[in-house]
N, C-alpha and C positions, 0 to 999 in steps of 0.2 A: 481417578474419579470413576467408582462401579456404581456408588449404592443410587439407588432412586432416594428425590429429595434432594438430589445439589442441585446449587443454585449457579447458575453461569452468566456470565457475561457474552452477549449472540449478537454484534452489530451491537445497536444505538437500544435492545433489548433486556431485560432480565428474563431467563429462561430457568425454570424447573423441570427438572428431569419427574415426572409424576408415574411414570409405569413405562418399563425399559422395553422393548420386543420381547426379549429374551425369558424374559419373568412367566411367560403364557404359554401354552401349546398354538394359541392362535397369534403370536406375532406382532400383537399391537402396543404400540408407544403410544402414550399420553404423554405433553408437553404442557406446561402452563407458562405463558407470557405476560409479560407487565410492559408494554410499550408505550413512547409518549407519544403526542401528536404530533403527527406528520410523520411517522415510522412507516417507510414499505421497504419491502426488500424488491428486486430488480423482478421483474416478469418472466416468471417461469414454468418450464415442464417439468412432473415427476413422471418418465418413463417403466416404470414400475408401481408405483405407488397412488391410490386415491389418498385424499388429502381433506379431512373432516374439521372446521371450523367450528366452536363453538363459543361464542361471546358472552362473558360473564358481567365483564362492564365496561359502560363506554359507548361508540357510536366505531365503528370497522366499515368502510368501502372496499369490499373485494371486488372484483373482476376476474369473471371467468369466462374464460373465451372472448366472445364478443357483448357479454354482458355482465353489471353494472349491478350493485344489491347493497342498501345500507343496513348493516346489521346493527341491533341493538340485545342489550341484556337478555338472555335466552336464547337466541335466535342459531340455528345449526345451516351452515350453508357446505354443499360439497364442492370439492375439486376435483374432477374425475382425473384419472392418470393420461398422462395423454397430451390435455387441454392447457395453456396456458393460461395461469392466474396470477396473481401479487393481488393483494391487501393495502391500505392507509390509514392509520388510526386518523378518525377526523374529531373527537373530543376535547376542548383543551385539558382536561384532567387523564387524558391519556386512556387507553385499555387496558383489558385484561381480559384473556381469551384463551381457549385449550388450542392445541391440535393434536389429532388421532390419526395413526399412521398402519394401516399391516405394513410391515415389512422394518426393515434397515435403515434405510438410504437415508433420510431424514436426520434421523438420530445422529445417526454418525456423521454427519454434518455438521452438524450443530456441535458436536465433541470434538470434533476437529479444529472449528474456529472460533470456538467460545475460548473462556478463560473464565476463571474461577471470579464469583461475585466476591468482593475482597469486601465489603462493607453493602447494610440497608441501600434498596431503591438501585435506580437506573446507574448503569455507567454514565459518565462524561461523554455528553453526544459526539463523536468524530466522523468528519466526514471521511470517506474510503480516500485512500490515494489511488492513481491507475496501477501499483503492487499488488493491493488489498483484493481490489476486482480481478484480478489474473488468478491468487492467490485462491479468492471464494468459487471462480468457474471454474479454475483445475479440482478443488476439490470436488464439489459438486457436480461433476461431471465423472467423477471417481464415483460418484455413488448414483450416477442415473440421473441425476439431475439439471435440468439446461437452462441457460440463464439465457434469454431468447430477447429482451428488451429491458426498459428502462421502469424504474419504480415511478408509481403515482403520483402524481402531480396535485398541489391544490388545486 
């Protein structure tokens, strides 16, 4: 999988690969996601990377740091590098939202534990086994990334 335009399977996620690092002299990845409600992934740092949010549709609860933002259609929130954030679709019709990355680490995340969208819409929701989360911190942590707590709660 090189080209921009595949479609992956990311966790409980549909991810679009929309604009690779590597495409740009400046290094940014576009990502477009289709998540359902109640999608977060666990609470985390990108030590290298800020982490730009933009919600196209839907209602998104991010958390950055020690604060708390409901995003709606338009709305751009950052994740600075550094900081701990996670996300929670809270719409029942689910999201749909960018994310903008300079750098690597992200992406290649996301390629590592995806798997190819084999058919329209979301995969089959599953929850992680305690493998899956050993599995998503080692890689993630291969790319700069720390998984530092637990995903958001209703």
């Amino acid at each position: 999988m090189d080209a921009t335009g595949d479609d992956l399977w990311f966790l409980d996620s549909r991810v679009t690969l929309r604009r690779l690092a590597r495409e740009g002299a400046d290094g940014v990845s576009i990502l477009e996601h289709q998540s359902p409600l109640g999608d977060s992934p666990p609470l985390h740092v990108h030590h290298h990377e800020d982490e730009v949010f933009h919600v196209i549709s839907g209602r998104v609860r991010l958390r950055t740091g020690d604060q708390e933002r409901l995003a709606g259609p338009g709305d751009t929130v950052l994740a600075p590098k550094g900081v701990a954030h996670t996300y929670r679709v809270e719409s029942l019709e689910g999201a749909r939202f960018l994310t903008m990355i300079r750098g690597t680490g992200f992406e290649t995340l996301v390629r590592e534990v995806a798997r190819p969208a084999v058919r329209p819409g979301l995969p089959d929701p599953t929850p992680p086994s305690p493998s899956d989360i050993q599995r998503l911190a080692a890689i993630a942590a291969r790319n700069a990334i720390e998984l530092v707590g637990p995903p958001l709660s209703a």
